[in-house]
Backbone as JSON, one array per atom type, in Angstrom:
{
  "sequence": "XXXXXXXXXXXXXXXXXXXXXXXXXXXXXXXXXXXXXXXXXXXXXXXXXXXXXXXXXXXXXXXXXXXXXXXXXXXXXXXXXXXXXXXXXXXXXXXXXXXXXXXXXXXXXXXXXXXXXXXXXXXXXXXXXXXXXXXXXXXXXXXXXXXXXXXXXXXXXXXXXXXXXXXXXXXXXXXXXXXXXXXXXXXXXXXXXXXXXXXXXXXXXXXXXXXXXXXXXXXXXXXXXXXXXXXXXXXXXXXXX",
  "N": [[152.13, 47.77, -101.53], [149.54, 49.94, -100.5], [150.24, 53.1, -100.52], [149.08, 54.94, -99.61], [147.46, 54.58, -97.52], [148.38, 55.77, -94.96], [148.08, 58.38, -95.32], [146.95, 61.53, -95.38], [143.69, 61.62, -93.25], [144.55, 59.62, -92.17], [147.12, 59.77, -91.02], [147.38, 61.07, -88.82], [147.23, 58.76, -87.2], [149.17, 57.29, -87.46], [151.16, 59.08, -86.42], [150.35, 59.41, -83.46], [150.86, 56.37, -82.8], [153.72, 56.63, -83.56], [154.84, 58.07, -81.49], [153.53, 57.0, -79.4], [155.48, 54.98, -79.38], [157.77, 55.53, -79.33], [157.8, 56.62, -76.3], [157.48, 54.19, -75.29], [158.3, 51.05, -76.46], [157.59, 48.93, -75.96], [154.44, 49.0, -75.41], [153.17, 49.64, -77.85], [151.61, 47.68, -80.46], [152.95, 44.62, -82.43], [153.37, 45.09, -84.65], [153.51, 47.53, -85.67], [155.64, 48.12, -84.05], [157.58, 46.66, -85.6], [157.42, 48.31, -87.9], [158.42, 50.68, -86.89], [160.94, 50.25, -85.93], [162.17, 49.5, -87.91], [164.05, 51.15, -89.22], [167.0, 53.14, -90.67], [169.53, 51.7, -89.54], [171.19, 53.54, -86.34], [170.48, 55.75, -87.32], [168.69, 59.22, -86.27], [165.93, 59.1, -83.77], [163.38, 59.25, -85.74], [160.1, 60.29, -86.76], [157.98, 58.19, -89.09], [158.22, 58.68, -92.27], [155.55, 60.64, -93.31], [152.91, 62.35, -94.8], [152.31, 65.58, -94.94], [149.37, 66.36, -94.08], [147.65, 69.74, -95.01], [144.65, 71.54, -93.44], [143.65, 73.27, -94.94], [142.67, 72.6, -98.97], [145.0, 74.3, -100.0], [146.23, 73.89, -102.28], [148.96, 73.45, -102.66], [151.59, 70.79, -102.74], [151.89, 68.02, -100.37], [154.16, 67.67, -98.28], [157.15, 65.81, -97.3], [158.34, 63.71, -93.4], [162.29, 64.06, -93.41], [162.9, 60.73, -93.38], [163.1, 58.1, -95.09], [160.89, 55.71, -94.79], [160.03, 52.04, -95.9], [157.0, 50.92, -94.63], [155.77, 47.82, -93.29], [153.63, 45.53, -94.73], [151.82, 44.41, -93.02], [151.61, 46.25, -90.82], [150.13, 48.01, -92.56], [148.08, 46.72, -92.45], [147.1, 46.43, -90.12], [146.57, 48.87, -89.56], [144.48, 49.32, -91.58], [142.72, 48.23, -90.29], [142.3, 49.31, -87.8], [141.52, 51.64, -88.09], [138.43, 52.28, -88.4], [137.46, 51.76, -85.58], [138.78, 53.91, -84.32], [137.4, 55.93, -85.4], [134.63, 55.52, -84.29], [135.9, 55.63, -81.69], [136.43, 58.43, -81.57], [133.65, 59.47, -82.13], [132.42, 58.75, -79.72], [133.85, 60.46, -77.92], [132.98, 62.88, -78.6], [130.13, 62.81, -78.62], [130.21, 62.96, -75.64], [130.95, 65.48, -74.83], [129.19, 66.55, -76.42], [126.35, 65.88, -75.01], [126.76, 65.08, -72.03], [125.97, 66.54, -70.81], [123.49, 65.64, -69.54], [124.07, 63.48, -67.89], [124.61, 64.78, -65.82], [124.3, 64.9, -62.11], [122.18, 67.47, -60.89], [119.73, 67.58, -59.71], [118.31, 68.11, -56.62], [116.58, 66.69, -55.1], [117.37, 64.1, -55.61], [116.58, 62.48, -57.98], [117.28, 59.77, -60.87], [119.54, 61.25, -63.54], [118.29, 62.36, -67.08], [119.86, 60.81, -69.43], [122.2, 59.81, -72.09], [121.46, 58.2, -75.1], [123.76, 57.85, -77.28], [125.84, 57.98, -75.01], [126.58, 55.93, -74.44], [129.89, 53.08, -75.27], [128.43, 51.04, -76.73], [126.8, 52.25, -78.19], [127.97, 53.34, -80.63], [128.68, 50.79, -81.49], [131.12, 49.84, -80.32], [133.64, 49.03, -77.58], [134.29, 49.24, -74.03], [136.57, 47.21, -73.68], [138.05, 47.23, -76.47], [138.56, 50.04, -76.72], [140.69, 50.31, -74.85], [142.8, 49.87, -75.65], [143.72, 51.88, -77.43], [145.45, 54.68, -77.87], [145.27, 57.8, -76.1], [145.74, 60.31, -77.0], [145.08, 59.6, -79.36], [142.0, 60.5, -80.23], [141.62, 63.03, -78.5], [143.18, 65.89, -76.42], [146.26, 64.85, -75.46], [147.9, 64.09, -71.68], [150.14, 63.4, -72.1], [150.67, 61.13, -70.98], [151.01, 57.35, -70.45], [147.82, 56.59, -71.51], [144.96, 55.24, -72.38], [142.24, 55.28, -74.94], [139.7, 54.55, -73.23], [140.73, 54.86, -70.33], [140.82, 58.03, -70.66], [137.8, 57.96, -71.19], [136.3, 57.12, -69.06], [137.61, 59.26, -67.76], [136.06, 61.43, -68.56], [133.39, 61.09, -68.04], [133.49, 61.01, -64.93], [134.25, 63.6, -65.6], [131.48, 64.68, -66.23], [129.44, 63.58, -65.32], [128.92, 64.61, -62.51], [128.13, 67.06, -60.16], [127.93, 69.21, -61.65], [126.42, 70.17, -64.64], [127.72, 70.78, -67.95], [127.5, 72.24, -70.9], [127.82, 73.04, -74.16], [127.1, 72.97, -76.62], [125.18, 74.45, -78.32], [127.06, 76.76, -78.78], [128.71, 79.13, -81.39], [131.14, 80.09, -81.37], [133.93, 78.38, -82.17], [136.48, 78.66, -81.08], [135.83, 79.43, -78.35], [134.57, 77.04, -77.71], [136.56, 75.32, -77.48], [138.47, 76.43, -75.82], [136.58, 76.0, -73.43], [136.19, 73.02, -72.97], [138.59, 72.4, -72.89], [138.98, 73.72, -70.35], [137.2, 72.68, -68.58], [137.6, 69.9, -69.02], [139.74, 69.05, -67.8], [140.04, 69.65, -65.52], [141.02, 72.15, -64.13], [139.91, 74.68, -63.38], [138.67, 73.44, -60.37], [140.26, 73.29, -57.7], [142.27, 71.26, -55.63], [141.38, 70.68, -52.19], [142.2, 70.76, -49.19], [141.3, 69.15, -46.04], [141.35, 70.92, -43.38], [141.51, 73.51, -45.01], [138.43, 73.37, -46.48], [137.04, 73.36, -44.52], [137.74, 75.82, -43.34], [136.46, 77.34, -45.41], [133.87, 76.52, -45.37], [133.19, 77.38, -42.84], [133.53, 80.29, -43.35], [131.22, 80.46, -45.33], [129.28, 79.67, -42.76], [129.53, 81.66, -41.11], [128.53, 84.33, -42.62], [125.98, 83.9, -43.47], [125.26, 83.74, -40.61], [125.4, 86.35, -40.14], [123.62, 87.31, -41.87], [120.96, 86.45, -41.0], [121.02, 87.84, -38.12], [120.93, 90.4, -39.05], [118.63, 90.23, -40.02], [116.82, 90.03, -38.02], [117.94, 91.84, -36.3], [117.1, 94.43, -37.03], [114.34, 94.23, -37.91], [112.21, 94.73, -40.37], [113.13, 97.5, -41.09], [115.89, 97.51, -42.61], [117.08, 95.75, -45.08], [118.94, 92.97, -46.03], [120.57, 90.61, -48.22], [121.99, 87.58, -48.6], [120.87, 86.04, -51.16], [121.7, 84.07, -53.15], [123.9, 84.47, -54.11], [125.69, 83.18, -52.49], [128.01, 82.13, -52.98], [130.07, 83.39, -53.05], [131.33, 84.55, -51.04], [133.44, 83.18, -49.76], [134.87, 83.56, -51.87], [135.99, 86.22, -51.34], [138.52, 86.44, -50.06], [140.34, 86.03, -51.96], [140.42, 88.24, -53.26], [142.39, 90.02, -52.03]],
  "CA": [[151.31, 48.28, -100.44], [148.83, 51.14, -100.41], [151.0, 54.4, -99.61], [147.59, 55.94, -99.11], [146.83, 54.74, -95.69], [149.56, 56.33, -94.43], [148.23, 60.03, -95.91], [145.18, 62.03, -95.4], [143.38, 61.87, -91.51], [145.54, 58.61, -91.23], [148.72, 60.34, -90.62], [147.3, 61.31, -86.94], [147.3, 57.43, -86.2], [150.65, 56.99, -87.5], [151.82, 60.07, -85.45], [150.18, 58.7, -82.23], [152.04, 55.54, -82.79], [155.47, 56.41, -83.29], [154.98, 58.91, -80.36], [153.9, 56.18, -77.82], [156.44, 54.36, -79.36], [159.0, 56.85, -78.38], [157.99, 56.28, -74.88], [157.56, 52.83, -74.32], [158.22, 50.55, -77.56], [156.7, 47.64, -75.33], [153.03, 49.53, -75.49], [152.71, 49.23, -79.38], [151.31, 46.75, -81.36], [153.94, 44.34, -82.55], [152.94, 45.27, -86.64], [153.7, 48.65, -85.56], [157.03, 48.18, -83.55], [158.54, 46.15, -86.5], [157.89, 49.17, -88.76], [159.14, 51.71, -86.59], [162.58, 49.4, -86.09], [163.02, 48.77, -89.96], [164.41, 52.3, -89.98], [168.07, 52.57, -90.96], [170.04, 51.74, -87.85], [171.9, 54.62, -86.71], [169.77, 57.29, -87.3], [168.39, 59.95, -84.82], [165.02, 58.3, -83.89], [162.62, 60.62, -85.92], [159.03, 59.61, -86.89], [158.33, 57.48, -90.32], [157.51, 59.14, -93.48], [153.91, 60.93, -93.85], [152.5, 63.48, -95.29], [151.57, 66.35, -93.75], [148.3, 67.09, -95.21], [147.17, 70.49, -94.31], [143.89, 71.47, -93.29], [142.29, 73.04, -96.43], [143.5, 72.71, -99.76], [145.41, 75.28, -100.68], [146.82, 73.47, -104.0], [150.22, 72.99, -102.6], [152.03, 69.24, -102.38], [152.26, 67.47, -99.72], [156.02, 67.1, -97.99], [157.09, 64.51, -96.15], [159.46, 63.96, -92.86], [163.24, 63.75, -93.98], [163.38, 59.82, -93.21], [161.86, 57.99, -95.08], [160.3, 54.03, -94.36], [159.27, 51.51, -96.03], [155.86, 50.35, -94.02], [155.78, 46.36, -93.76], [152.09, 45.12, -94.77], [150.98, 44.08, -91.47], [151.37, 47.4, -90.49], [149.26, 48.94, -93.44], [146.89, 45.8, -92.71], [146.72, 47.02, -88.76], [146.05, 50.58, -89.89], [142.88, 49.03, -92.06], [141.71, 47.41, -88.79], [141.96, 50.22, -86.11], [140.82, 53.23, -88.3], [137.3, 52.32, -87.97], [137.8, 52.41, -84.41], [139.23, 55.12, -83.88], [136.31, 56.69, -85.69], [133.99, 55.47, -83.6], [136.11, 56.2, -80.04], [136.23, 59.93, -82.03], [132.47, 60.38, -82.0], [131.82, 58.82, -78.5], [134.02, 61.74, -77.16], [132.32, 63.9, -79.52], [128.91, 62.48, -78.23], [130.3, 63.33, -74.15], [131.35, 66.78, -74.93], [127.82, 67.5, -76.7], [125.38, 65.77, -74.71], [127.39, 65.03, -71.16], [125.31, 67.62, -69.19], [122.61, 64.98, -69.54], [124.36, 62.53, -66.82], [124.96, 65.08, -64.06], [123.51, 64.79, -61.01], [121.43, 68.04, -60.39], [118.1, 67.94, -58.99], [118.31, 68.04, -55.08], [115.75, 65.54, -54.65], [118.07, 62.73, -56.26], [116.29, 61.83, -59.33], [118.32, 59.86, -61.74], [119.15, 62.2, -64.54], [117.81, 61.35, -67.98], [121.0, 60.3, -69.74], [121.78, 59.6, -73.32], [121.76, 56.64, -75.93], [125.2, 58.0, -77.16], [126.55, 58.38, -74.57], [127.23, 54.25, -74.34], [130.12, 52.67, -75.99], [127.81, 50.23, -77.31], [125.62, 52.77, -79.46], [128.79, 53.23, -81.91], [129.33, 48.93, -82.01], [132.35, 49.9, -79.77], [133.48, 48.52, -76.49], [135.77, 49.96, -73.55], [138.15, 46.6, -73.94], [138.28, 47.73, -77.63], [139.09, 51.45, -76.59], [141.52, 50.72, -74.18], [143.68, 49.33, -76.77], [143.86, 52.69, -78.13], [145.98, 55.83, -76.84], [143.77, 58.35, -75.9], [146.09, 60.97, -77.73], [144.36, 59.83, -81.07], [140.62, 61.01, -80.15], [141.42, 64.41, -77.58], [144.4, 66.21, -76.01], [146.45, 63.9, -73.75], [149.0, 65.22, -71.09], [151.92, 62.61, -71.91], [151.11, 59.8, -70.34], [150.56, 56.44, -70.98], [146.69, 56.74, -70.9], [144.21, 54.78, -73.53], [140.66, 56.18, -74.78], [139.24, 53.46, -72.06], [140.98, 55.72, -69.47], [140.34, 59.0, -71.16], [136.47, 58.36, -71.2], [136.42, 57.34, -67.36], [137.81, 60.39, -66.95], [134.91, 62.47, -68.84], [132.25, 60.56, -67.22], [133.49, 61.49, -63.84], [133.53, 64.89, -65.48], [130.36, 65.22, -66.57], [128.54, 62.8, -64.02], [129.38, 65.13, -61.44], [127.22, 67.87, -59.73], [127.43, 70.63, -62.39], [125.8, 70.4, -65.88], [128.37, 71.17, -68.83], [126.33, 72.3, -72.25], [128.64, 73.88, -74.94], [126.94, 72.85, -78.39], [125.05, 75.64, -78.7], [127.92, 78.24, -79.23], [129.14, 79.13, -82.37], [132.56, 80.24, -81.8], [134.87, 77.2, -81.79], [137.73, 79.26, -80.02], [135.6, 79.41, -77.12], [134.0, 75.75, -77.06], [137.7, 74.27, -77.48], [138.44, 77.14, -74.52], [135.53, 75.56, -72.48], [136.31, 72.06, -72.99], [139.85, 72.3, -71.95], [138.83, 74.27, -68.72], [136.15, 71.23, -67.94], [138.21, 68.04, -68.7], [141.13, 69.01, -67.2], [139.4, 70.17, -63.89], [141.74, 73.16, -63.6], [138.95, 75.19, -62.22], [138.48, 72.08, -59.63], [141.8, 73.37, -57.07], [142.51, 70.39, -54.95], [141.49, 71.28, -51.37], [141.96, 69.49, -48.0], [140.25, 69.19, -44.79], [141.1, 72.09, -43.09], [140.57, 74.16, -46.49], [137.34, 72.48, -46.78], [136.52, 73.51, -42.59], [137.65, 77.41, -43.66], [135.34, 77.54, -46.15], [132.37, 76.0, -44.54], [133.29, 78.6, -41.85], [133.16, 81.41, -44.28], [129.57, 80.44, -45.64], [128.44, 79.97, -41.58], [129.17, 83.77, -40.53], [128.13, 85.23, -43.95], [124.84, 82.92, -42.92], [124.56, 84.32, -39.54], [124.94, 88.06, -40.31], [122.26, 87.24, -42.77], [119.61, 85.83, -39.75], [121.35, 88.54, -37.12], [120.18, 91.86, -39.27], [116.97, 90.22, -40.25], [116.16, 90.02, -36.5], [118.27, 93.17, -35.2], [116.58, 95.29, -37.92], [113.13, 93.93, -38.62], [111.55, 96.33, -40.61], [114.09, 98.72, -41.3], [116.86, 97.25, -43.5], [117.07, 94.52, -45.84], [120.32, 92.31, -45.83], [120.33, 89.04, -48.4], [122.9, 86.89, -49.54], [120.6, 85.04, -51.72], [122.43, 83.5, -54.82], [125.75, 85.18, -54.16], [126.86, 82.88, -50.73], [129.39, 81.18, -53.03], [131.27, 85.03, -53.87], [132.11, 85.05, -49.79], [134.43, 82.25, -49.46], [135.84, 84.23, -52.74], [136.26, 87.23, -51.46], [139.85, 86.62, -49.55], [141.18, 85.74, -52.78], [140.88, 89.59, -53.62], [143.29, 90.37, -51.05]],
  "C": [[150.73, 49.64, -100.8], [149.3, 52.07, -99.76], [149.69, 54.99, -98.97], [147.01, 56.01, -97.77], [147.55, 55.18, -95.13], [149.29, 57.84, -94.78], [146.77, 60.25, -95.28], [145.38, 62.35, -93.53], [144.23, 60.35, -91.03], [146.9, 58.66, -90.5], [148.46, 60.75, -89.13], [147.53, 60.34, -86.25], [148.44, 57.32, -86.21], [151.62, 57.56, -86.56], [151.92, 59.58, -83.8], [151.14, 57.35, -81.97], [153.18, 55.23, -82.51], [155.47, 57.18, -81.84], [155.02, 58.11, -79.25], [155.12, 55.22, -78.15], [157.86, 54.68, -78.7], [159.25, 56.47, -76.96], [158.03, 54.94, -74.76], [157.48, 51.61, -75.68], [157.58, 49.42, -77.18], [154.93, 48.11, -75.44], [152.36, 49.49, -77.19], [152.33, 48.37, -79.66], [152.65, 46.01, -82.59], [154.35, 44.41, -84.18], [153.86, 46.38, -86.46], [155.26, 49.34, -85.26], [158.3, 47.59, -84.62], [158.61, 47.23, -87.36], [158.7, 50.1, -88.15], [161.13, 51.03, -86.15], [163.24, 48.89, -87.23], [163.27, 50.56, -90.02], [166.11, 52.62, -89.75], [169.14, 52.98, -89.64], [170.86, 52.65, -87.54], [171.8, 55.92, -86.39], [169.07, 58.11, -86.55], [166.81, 59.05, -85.06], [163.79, 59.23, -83.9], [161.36, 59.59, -86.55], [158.86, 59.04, -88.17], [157.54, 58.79, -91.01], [155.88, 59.45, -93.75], [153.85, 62.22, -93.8], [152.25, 64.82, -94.44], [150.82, 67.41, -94.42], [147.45, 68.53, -94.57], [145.51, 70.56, -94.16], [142.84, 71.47, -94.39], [143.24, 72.86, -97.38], [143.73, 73.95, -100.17], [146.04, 74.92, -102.19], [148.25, 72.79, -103.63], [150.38, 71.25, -102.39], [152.43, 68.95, -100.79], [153.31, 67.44, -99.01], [156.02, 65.94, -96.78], [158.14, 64.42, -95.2], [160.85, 63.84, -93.88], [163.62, 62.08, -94.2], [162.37, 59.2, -94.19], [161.99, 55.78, -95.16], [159.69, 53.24, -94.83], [158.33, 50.41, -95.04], [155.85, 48.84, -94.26], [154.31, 46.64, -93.84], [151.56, 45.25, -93.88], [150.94, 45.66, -90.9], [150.01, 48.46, -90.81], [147.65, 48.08, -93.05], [146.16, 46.13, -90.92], [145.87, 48.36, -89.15], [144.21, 50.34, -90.48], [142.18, 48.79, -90.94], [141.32, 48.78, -88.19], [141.44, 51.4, -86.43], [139.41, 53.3, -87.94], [136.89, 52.39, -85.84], [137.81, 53.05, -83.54], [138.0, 56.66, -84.39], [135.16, 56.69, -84.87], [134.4, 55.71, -81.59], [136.4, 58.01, -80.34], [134.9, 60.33, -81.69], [132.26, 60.05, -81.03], [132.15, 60.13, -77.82], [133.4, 62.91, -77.74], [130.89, 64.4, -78.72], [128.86, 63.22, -76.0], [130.4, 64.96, -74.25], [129.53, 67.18, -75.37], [126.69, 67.08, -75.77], [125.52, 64.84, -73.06], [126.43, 65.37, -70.17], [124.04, 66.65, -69.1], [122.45, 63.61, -68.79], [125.03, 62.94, -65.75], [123.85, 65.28, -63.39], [122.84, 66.35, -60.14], [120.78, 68.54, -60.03], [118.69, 67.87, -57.48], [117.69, 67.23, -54.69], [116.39, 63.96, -55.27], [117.73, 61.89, -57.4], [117.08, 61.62, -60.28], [118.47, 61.06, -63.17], [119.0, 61.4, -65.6], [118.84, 60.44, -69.24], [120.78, 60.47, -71.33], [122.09, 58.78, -74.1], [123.26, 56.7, -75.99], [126.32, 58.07, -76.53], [127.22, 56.66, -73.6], [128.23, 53.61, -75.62], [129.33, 51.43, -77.31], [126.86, 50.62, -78.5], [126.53, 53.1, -80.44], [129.51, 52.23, -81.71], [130.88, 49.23, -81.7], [132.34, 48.86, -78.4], [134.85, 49.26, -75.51], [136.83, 48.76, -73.64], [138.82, 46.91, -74.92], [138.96, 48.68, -77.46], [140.54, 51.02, -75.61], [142.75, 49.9, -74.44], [144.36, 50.84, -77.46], [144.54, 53.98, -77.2], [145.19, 57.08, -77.2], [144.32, 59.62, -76.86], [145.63, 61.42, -79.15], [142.76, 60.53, -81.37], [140.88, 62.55, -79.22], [143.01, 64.51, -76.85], [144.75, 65.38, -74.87], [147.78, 65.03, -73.16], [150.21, 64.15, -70.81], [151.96, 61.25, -71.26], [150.4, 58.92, -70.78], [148.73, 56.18, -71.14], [145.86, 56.01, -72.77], [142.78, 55.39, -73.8], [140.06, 55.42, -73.8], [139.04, 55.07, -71.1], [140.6, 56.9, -69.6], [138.76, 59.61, -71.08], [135.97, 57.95, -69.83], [136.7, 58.44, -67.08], [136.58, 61.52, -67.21], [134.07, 61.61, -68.29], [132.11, 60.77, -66.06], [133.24, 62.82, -63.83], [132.3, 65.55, -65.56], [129.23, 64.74, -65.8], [128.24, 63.42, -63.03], [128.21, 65.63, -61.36], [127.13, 69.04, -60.68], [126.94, 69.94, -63.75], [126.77, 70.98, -66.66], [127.67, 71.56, -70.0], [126.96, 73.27, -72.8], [128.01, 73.89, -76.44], [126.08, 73.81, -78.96], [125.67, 77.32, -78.85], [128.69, 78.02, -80.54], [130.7, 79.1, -82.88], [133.44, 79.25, -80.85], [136.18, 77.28, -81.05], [137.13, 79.35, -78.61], [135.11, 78.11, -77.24], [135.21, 75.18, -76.61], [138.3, 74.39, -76.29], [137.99, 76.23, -73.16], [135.74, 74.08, -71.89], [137.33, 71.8, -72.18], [140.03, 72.42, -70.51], [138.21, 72.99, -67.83], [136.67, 70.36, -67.82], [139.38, 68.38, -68.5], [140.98, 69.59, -65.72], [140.25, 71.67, -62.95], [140.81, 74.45, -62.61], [138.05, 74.36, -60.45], [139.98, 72.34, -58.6], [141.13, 72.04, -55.8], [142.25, 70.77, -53.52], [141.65, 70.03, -50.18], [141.46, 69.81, -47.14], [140.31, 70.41, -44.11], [140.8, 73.58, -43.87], [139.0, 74.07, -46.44], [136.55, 73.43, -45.51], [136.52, 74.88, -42.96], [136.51, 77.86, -44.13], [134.09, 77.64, -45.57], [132.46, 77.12, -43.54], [132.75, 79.92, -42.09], [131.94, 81.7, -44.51], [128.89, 80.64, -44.47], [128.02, 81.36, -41.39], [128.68, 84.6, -41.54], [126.6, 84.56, -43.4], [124.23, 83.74, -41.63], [124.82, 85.41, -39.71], [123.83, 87.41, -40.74], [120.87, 87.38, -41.34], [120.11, 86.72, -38.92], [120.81, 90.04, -37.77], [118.38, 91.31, -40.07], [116.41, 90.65, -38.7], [116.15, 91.39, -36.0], [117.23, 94.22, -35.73], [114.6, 95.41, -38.62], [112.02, 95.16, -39.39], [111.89, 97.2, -41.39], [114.99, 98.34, -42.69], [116.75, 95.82, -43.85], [118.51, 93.78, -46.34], [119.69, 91.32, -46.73], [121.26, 88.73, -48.83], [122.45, 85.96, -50.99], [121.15, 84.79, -53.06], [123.24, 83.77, -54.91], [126.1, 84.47, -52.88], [128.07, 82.19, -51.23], [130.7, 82.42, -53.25], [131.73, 84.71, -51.82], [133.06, 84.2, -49.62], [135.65, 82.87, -50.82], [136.79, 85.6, -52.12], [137.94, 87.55, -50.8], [140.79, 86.37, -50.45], [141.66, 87.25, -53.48], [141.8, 90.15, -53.26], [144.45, 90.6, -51.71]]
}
């Protein structure tokens, strides 16, 4: 067997693997579950043998976990299958992150927005039954749970579909896009609110609203009052408190 598929950028699939294996050995692929159970019975249940190829070359070798596994075929012959794949559910999210802001919704007059080729599994000869075969862990950060790229790219489509516009590919520094990204698809700036939350608010904007129209009137003339483009800072401002 070809140690080789097992080294390089393939060692992320392998990783993903044993990991969901970890959790749920029923969620694997049954190539996959026979290798990770050919390891010598007994032993603490640590991930198989691969490399861990660093980023650049620095010259140094390779090392490998302490355990180490021989890979059945079918395994190595799975790995041939799903890399291509996984390459192509890599650049769709690639494709949402860069060109996303191009399927939110906003004009005010409701015009669809203009969208983009890439931004269909079908323009990288993918499909979501295909993807949602796959744990989403292997294409973008997951948060632990059972979740497949399928699920994963439902979830950016809701993010980016939405009412704001996202557009990161024109910045240079990759500490802030990766920053940006995280903040966006994980909706942490998005706090959960409920109805009477919701009623406060709206409250907030009213009376900030009617001062506005109460010193235009009282004052005509005299003093100039506007909220214009700042009415979303007043519903902020009790957070200063």
């Amino acid at each position: 067997m070809d140690e080789s598929l097992f080294e390089g950028q393939n060692a992320a699939y392998v990783q993903a693997m044993f990991e969901e294996y970890a959790r749920n050995p029923e969620a694997v692929p049954s190539e996959w579950r026979k290798l990770f159970e050919a390891r010598t019975p007994g032993t603490p249940l640590e991930a198989p043998s691969v490399p861990n190829t660093p980023a650049k070359d620095t010259g140094t070798t390779p090392t490998h976990s302490s355990v180490q596994v021989s890979a059945p075929s079918e395994a190595a012959e799975h790995l041939r299958r799903v890399l291509p794949v996984v390459s192509r559910a890599t650049a769709l999210v690639q494709a949402f992150r860069d060109h996303g802001h191009q399927l939110a919704r906003i004009d005010p007059l409701g015009s669809e927005p203009p969208g983009h080729p890439q931004l269909s599994p079908a323009f990288f000869g993918t499909s979501m039954e295909e993807l949602s075969e796959l744990p989403a862990s292997l294409v973008m950060e997951s948060d632990g749970e059972d979740k497949s790229v399928a699920d994963a790219l439902n979830a950016l489509v809701a993010v980016y579909a939405g009412s704001i516009g996202y557009e990161f590919e024109h910045l240079d520094d990759h500490v802030k896009v990766d920053w940006l990204w995280d903040q966006v698809e994980s909706e942490s700036h998005f706090p959960k609110m409920n109805a009477t939350e919701k009623s406060e608010l709206l409250r907030h904007l009213s009376e900030a609203e009617g001062l506005e129209q109460f010193l235009h009137k009282a004052y005509l003339g005299q003093k100039r009052f506007s909220l214009e483009g700042t009415d979303a800072l007043v519903p902020m401002l009790p957070l200063g408190h």
